[in-house]
Structures are given as C-alpha cells and as structure tokens.
C-alpha beads as a LAMMPS data file, in Angstrom:
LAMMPS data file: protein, C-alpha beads

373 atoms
372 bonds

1 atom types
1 bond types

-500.0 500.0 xlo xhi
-500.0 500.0 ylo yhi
-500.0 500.0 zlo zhi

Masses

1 110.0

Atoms # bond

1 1 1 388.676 45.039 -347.055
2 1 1 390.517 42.970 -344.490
3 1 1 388.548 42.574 -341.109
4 1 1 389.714 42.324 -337.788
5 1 1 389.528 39.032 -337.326
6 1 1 391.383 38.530 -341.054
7 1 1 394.878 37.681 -341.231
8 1 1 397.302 37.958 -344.246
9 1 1 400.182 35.485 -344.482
10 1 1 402.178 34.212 -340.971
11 1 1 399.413 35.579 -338.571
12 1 1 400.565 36.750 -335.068
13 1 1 398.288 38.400 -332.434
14 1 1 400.129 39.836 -329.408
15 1 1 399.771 39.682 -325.961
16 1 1 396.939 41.789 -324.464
17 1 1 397.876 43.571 -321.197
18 1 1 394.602 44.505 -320.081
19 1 1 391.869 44.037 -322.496
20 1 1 388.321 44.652 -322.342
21 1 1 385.127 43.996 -325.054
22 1 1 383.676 46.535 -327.379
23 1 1 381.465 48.794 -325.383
24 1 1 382.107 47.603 -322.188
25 1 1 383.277 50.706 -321.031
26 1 1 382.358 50.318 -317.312
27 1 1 378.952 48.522 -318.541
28 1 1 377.956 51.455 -321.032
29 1 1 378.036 51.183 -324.963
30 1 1 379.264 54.740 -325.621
31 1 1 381.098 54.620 -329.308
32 1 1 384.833 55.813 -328.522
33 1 1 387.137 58.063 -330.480
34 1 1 389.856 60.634 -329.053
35 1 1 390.398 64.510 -330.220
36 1 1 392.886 64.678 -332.777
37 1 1 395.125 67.618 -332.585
38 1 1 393.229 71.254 -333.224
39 1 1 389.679 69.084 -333.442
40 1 1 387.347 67.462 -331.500
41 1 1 386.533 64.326 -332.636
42 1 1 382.543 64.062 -333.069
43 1 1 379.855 61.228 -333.398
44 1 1 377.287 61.977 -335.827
45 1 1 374.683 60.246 -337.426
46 1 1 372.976 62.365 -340.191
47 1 1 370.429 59.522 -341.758
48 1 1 367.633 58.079 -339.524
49 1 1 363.579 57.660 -340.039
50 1 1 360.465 58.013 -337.266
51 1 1 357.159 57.227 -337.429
52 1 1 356.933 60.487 -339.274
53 1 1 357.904 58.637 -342.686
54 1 1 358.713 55.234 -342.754
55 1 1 360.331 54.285 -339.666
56 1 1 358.839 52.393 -336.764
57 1 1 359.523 54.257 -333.684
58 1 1 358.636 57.807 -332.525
59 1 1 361.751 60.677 -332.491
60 1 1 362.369 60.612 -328.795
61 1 1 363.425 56.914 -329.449
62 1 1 366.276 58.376 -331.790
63 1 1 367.268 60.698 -329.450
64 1 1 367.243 58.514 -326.632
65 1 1 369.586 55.591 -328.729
66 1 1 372.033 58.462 -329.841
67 1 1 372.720 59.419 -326.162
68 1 1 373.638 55.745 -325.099
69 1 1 375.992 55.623 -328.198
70 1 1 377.396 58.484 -326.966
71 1 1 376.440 59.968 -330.064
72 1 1 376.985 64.186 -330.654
73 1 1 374.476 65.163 -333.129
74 1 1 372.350 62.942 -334.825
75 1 1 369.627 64.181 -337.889
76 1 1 366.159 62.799 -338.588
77 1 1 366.322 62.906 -342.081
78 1 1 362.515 61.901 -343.073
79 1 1 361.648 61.643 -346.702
80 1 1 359.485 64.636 -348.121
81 1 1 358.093 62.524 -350.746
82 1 1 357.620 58.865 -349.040
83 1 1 355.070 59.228 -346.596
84 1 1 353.658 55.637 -345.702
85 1 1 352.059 56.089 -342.048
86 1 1 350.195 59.591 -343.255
87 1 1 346.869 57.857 -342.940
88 1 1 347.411 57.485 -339.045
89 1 1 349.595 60.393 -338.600
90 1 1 349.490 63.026 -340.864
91 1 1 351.664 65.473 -340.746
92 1 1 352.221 68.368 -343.838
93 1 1 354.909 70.175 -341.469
94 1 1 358.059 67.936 -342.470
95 1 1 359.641 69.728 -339.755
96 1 1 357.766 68.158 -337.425
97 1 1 360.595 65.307 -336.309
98 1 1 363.102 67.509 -335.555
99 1 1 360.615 69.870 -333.600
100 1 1 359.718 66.865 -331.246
101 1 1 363.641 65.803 -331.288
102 1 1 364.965 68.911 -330.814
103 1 1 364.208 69.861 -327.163
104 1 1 364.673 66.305 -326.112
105 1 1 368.104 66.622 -327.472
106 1 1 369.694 69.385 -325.679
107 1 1 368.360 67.898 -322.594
108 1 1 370.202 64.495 -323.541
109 1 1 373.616 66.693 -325.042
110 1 1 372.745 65.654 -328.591
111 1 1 372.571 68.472 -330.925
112 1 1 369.865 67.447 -333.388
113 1 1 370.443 69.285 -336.850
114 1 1 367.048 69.909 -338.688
115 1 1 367.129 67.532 -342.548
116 1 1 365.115 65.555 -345.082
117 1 1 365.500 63.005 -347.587
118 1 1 364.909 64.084 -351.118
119 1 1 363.317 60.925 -352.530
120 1 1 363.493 60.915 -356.386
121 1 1 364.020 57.676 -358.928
122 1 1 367.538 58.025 -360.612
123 1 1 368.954 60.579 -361.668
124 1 1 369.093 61.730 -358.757
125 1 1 367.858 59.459 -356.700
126 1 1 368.334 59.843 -352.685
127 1 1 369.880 62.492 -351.123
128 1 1 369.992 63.982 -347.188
129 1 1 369.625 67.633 -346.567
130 1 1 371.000 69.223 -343.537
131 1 1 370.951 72.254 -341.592
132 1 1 367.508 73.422 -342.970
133 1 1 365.517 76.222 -342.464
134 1 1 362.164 74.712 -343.582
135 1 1 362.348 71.467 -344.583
136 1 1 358.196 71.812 -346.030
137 1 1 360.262 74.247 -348.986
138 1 1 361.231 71.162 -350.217
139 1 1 358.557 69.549 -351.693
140 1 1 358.823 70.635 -355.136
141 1 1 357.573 69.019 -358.634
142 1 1 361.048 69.205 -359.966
143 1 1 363.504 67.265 -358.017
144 1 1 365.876 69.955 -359.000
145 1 1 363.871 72.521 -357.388
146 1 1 364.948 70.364 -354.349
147 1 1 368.278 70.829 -354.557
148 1 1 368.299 74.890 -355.636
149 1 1 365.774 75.221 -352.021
150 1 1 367.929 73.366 -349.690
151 1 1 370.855 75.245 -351.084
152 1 1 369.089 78.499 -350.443
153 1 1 368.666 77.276 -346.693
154 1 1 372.601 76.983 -346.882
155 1 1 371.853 73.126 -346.549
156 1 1 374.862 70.405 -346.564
157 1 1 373.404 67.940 -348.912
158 1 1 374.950 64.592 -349.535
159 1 1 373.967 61.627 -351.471
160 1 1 372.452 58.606 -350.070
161 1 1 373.636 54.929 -350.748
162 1 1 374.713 55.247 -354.398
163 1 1 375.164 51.456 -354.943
164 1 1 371.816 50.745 -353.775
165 1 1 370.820 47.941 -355.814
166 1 1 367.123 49.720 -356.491
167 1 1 369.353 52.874 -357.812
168 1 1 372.483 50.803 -359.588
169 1 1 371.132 47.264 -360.898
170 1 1 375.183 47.006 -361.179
171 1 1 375.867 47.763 -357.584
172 1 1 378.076 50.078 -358.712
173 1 1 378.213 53.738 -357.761
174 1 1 378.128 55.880 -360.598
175 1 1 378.092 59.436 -361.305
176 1 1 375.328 61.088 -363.840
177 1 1 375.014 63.724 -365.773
178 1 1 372.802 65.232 -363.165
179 1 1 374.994 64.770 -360.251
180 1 1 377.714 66.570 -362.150
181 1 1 376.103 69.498 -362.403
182 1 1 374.851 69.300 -359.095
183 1 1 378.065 69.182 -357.767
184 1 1 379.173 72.039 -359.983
185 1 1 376.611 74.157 -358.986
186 1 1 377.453 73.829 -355.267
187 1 1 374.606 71.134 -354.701
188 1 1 376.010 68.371 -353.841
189 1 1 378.802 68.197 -351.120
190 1 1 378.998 64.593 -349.947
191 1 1 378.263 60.818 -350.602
192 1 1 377.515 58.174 -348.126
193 1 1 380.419 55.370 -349.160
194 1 1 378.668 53.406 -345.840
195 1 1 375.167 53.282 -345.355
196 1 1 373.619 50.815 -343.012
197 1 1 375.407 47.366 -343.443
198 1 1 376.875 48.392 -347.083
199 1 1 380.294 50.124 -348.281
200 1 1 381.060 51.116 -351.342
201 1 1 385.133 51.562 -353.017
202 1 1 383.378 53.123 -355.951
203 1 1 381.765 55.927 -353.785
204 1 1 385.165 56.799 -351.741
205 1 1 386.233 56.787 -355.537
206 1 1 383.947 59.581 -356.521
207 1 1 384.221 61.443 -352.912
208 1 1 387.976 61.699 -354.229
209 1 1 388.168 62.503 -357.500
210 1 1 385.241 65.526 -356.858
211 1 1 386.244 66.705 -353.576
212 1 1 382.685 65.205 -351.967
213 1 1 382.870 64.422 -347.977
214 1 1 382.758 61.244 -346.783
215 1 1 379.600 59.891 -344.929
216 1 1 378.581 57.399 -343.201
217 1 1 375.656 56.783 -341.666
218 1 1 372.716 54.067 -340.509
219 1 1 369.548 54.929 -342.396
220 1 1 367.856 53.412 -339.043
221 1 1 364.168 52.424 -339.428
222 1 1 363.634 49.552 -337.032
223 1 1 365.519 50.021 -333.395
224 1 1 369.282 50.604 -333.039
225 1 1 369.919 47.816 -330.733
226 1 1 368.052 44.809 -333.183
227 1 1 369.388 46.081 -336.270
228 1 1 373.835 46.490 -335.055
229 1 1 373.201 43.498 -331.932
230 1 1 374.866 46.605 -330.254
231 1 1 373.973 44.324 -326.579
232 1 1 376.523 41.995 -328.000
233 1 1 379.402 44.403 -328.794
234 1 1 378.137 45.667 -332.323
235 1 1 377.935 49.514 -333.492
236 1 1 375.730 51.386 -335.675
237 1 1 378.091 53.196 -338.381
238 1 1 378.627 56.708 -337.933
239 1 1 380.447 59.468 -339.191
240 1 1 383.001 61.213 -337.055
241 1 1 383.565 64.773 -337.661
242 1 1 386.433 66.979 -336.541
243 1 1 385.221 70.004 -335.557
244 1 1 386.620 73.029 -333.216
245 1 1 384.100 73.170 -331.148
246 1 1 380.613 71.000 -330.346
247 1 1 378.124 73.593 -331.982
248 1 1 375.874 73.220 -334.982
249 1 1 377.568 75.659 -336.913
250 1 1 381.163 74.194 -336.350
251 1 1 379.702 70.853 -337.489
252 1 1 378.642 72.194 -340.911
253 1 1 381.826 73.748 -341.081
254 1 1 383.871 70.510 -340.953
255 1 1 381.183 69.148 -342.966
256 1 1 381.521 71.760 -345.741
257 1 1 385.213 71.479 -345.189
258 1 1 385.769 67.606 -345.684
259 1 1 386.977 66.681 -342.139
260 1 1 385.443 62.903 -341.963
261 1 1 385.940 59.863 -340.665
262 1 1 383.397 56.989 -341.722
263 1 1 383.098 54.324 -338.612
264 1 1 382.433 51.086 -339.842
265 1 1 382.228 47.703 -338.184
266 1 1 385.987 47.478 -337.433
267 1 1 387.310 49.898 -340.505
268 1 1 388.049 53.495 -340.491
269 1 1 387.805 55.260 -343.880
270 1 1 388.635 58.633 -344.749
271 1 1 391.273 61.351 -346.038
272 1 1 394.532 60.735 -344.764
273 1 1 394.753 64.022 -343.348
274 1 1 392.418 63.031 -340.951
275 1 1 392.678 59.195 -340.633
276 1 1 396.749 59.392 -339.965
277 1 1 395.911 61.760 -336.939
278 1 1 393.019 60.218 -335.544
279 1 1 394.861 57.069 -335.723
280 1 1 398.138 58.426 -334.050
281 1 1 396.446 59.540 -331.504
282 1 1 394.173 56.478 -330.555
283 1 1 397.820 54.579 -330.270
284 1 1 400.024 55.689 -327.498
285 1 1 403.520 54.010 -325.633
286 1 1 402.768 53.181 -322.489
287 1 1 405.828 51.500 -321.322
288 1 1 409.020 50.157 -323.116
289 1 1 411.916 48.200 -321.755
290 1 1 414.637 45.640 -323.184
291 1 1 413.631 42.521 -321.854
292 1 1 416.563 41.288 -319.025
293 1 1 419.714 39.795 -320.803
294 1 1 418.786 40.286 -324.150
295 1 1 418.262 43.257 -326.981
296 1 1 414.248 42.161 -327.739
297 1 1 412.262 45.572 -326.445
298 1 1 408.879 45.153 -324.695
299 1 1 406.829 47.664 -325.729
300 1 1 403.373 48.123 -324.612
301 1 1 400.761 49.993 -326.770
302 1 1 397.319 51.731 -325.349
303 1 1 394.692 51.560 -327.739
304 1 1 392.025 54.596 -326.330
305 1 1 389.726 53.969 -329.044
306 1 1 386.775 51.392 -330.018
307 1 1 388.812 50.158 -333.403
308 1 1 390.467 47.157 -332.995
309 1 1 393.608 47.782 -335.435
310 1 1 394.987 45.030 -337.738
311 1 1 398.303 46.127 -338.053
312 1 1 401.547 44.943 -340.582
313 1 1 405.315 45.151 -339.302
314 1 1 406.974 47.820 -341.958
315 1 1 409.634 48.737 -339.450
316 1 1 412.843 47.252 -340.682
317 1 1 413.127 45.380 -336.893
318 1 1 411.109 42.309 -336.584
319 1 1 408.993 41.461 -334.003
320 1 1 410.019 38.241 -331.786
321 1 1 408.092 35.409 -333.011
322 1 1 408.683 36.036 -336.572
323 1 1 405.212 37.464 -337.045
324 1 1 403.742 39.563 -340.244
325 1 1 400.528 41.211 -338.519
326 1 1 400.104 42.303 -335.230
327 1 1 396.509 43.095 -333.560
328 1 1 395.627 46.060 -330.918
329 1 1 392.364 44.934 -329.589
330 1 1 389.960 48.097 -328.494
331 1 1 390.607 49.953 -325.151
332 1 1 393.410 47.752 -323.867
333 1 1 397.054 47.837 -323.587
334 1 1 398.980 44.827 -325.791
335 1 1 402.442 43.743 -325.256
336 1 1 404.687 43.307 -328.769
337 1 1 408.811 42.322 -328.117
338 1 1 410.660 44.081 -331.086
339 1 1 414.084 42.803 -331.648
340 1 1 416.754 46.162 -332.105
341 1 1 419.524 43.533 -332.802
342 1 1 421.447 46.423 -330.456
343 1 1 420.658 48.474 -327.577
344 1 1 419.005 51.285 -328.897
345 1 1 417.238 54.843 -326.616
346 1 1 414.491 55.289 -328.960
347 1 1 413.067 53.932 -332.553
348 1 1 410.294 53.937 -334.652
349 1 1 408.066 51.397 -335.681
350 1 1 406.079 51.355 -338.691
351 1 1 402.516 50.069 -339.867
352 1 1 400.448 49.739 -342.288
353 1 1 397.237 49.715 -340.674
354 1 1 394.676 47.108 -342.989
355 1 1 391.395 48.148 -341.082
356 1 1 391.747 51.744 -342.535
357 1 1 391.273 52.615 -345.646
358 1 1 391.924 56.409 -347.489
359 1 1 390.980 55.557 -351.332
360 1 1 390.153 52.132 -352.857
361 1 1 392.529 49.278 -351.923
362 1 1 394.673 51.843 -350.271
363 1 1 395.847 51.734 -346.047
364 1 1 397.536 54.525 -344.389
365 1 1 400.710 53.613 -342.758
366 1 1 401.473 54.700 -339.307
367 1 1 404.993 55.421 -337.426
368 1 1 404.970 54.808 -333.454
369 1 1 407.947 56.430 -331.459
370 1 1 409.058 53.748 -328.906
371 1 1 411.362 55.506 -326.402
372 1 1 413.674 52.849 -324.392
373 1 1 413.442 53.567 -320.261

Bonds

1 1 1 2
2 1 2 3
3 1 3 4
4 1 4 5
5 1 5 6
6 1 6 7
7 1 7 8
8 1 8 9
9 1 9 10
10 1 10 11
11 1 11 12
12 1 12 13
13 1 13 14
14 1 14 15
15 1 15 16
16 1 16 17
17 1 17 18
18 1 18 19
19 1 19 20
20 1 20 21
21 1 21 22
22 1 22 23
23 1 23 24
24 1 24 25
25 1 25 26
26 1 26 27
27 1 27 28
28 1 28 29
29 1 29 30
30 1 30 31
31 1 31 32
32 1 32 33
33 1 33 34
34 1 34 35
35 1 35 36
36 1 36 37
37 1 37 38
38 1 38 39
39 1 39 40
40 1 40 41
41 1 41 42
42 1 42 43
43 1 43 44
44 1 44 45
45 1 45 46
46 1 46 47
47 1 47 48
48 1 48 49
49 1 49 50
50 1 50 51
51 1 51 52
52 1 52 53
53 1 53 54
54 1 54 55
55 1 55 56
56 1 56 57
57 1 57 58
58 1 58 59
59 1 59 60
60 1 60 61
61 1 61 62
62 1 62 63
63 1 63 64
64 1 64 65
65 1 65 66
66 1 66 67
67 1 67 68
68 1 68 69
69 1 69 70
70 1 70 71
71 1 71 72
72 1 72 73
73 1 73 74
74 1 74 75
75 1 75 76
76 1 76 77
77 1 77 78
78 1 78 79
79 1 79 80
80 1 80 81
81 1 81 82
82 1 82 83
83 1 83 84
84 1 84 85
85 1 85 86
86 1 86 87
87 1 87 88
88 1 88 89
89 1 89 90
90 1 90 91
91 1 91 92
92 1 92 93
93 1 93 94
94 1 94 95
95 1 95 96
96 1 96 97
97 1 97 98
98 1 98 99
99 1 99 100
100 1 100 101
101 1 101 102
102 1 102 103
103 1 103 104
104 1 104 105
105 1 105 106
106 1 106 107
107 1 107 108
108 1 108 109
109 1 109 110
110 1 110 111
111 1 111 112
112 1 112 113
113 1 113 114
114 1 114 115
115 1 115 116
116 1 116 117
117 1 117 118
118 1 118 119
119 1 119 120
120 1 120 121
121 1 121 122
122 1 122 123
123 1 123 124
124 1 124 125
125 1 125 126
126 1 126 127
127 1 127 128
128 1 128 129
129 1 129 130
130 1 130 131
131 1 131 132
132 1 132 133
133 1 133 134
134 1 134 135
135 1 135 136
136 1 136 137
137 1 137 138
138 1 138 139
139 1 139 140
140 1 140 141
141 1 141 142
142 1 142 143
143 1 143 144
144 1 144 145
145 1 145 146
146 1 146 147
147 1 147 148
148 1 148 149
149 1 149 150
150 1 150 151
151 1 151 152
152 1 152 153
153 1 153 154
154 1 154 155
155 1 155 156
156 1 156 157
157 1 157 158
158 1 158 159
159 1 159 160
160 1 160 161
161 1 161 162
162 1 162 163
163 1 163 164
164 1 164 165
165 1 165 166
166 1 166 167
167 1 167 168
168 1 168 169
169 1 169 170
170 1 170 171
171 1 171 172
172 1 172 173
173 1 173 174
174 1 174 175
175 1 175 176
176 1 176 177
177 1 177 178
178 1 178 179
179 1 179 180
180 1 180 181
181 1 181 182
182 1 182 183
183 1 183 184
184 1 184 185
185 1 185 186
186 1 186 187
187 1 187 188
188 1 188 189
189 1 189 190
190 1 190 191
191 1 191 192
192 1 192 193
193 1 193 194
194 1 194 195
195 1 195 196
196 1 196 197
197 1 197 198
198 1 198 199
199 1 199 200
200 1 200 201
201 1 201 202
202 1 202 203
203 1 203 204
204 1 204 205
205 1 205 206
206 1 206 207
207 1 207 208
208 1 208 209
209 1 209 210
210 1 210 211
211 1 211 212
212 1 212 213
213 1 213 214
214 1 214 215
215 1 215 216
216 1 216 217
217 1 217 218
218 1 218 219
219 1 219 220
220 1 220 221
221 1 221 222
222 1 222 223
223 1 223 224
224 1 224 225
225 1 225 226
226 1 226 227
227 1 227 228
228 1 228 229
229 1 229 230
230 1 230 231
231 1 231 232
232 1 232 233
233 1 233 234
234 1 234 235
235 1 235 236
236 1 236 237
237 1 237 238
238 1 238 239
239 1 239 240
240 1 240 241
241 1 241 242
242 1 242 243
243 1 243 244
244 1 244 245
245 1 245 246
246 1 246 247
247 1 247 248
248 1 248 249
249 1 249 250
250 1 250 251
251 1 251 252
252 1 252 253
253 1 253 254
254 1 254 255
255 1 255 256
256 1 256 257
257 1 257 258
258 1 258 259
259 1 259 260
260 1 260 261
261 1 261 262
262 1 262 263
263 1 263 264
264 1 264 265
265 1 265 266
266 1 266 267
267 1 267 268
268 1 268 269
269 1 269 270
270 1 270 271
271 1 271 272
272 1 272 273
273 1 273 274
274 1 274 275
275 1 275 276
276 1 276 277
277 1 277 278
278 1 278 279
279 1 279 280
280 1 280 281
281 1 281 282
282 1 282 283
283 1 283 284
284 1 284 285
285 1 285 286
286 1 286 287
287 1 287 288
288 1 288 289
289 1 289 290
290 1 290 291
291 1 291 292
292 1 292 293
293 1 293 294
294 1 294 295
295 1 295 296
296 1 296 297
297 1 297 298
298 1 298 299
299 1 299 300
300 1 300 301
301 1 301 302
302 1 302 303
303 1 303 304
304 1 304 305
305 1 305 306
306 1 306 307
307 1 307 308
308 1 308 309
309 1 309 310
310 1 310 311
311 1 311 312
312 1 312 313
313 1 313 314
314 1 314 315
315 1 315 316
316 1 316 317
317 1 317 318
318 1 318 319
319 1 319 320
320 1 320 321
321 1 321 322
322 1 322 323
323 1 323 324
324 1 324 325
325 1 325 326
326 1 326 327
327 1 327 328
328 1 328 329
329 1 329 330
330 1 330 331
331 1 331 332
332 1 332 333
333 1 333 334
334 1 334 335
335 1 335 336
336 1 336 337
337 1 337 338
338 1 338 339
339 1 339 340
340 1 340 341
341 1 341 342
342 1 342 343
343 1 343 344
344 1 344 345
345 1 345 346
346 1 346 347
347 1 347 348
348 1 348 349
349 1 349 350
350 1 350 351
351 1 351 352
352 1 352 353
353 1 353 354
354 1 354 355
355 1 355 356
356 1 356 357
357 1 357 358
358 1 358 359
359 1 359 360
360 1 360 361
361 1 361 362
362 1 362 363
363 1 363 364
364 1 364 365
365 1 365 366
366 1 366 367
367 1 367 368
368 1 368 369
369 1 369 370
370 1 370 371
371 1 371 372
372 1 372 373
C-alpha cells in the first residue's frame, strides 16, 4: 500500500489553499466522511471489549469515545468464552455490556447494536456476532452451535482478524473447510481485512471471491485516545456503512448487502461501487480559471473528507511543473495549474487514487469535471 506521505517517481504536492490538520475540525476530532448519492455515509465500529471480558474500561467509556469520533453505532462485542475479570465482576448475562451501553447511547446519538465474540481455536477461530437477541444463547459446547444460534437471532456475523499470527503462524488469511461451509450455510457474511493496526490483501481477497463484506474495525481494549494518539491527529479504524437511513435495521441491511468502506490510517478500501462514489463526492471544483496570458488552468479542489488523497495524473493534460502525483490534504482546498495546450470550457481530469484500494494491488481511478469560468 502506498501511504500518504509515499511518493512514486517525480513527486509533486500542490499548493494548499486553505488547509487544516486531521481532526481539527473547529477543535473537535469527529472522523469525517460525506453521503454518497442514495446513502448516508455511517461510522461504525462493530469490535470493542469492557471490563465485562477483557478490556480495561467500563461500557460508558466506549460510548463516550464513539461520540467524540463522531462515531454512529458502535458494538461491544465481548467474548462469550474469554472471561478474565469474572472473579471481580461476574457476570453470566453476556448481555450485560450492551444493557449498560445501550441507554447511554441514545442519549449520546450512538446506536449501540447488541454482539459477542465467538472465541474458538482454529477452525474457526474468532468471529463477531451482531444484532443479537440473546447473546447468553451463545455459549454452546460446539462452536458450531455458535454459529447455527446467532443465525437464528438473524445475527450479521463476520470473522475477526484472519491473519492473526495466533490463528495463521503464516500471517496469511486462509479459508478452511469450516469457513466454507459456514459461508454456504448463510453463517458467515463478512471478514475484518483491518483490525486494529493490521490489514490484510489476502482477506479483501477472500471478501471478493465469496461475496463476504468488508470490515474494519479496532478490537479496542485499552483507551481509544492511547492506543490511535487520536490527540495528535490519529484515528481509530472504522467501517463506514452506506445506509438509507440512521436506524439499526438499515445498518444490517447495508451490512447484509455489502455496502462498506474500511477507514484505515490514510487508505480507503472497499468495492468500487462504493469507493468510486464516496470518493467523487469527497472531491469537489471549487473554482477554475486560465491563469492571465496563458492556457495553464487553475483549478482548485475541496477535499470535505478526513482522507488525505495521493493522487496520479491519468488525464492526457499535464499538470504545470511536470509532476506525476498530486496530494489533496484533508478538509482543505489545493490549487493544481493543468496545462489545456488551448483554451478549453470544460475537461476532465483523471486519477488514479493510490490511498484506495478495491482488491489486492488494485486503485480505483477517478474522473473530476473542471468547468472553465
């Protein structure tokens, strides 16, 4: 993956008009995405631990950090199995985090979505349920019993860091036999390809080739702020989901459905279905305008959005100073000059865009329309 501070060959970063840090959004820390057209582009974060398993902090401290990311709906996912602190607070409800989350949540305008983390050696190894019923149902003998419960509760169940070292001495994400028939029976539907500070080509692989949606998500244990330095511009990853409306329901729906976008340090990765759009619309023209006495075109761009985008000239019109990449720094307006050769009313320039990524090794490509005034 290329970061945003990467460059490939003759590196050129244009002019920022008005530029301000990551999450400096008139002093708040809010993670930033816009609607794409028909969806509402949602912040979720659907793996996190309390007290209540083997995190360190109580649940109101999860709801509390999702509401000053800005975060929609956020799931306390603790593991049935794993329960470390049960000597000073036990607990045989495994509802019980999302029952002390819950009402604290609408208060804050974070819907938090009732799951648990089936904990099992491989095959299967970890996986999230979401949208339970009765998350207590799941503590079965048989880790398959697991699986057949939550998808009796109409659960959204997706599979948690497959290239976990302790689950793939490889590193590698690999399907077995078990998670094939999971996923043929209807009880699997997703796989994180980020979790926490780890992303996996392999996993985006298999989310492809078996029609799996794409996670990503933090797996928080310690506090939000220590573990992403999020006071100096850093950002737990999430997964935004494009959904129709901000209700539980509509976010299984897009769940079930595949409409993801994995936020990750400075990369977007997803379908392009979804990735093309939500890209298109973080970019918008704000001005353009053929520089006095000559046929070079200032054009300046908006960038609405936290991503800084790393983006390649594939226009056919070069940009003045010769350069290969261009950057669009986060929630500021850059200046690039394109040179038409000619006086031209309108064109189209064209990126590939190397902080997004839709399969392994793969970028989307972008087309801006530049109208001349």
């Amino acid at each position: 993956m290329l970061g945003a501070g990467a460059c490939l060959g003759a590196c050129f970063f244009a002019s920022p008009v008005a530029a301000h840090p990551p999450h400096s959004h008139g002093g708040e820390r809010k993670i930033e995405f816009p609607d794409i057209p028909g969806y509402k582009t949602l912040k979720t974060d659907f793996h996190q631990h309390t007290a209540l398993s083997d995190g360190n902090v109580w649940p109101p401290i999860r709801v509390e950090e999702a509401a000053r990311d800005g975060l929609d709906a956020i799931s306390l996912t603790e593991h049935l199995e794993y329960q470390p602190h049960k000597k000073d607070i036990p607990h045989p409800d495994r509802n019980r985090a999302f029952q002390i989350a819950a009402p604290i949540g609408k208060k804050n305008g974070v819907i938090v979505v009732n799951g648990s983390e089936i904990t099992r050696d491989m095959p299967p190894g970890h996986a999230n349920a979401i949208f339970l019923k009765d998350s207590t149902k799941l503590v079965q003998d048989d880790p398959l019993n697991s699986y057949i419960e939550a998808g009796k509760q109409g659960a959204f169940i997706f599979w948690n860091h497959p290239n976990w070292i302790r689950q793939s001495k490889t590193g590698e994400a690999k399907l077995s036999e078990m998670h094939k028939k999971l996923i043929a029976d209807g009880l699997l539907h997703g796989i994180e390809v980020v979790n926490d500070s780890t992303y996996s080509d392999d996993a985006i692989q298999i989310a492809l080739d078996n029609n799996l949606t794409m996670m990503g998500t933090s797996d928080i244990h310690g506090l939000i702020d220590w573990q992403y330095n999020v006071p100096e511009g850093g950002h737990r990853p999430v997964t935004l989901v494009f959904a129709k409306e901000k209700t539980e329901a509509a976010l299984k729906d897009s769940l079930m459905k595949r409409r993801t976008v994995v936020w990750f340090k400075n990369e977007l990765i997803g379908r392009a279905e979804y990735l093309n759009p939500l890209i298109q619309a973080c970019l918008t023209v704000k001005k353009a305008a053929y520089v006095k006495g000559s046929m070079v075109v200032s054009v300046e761009i908006d960038n609405n959005s936290d991503a800084t985008f790393v983006m390649e000239n594939q226009s056919g019109y070069a940009l003045h100073g010769n350069a290969d990449l261009i950057q669009l720094a986060a929630h500021s307006t850059t200046e690039i000059r394109v040179m038409t050769l000619k006086t031209l009313p309108a064109f189209d320039l064209k990126f590939k865009v190397w902080n997004a990524i839709t399969a392994p090794a793969k970028h989307p490509q972008v087309s801006i329309k530049v109208e001349v005034k």
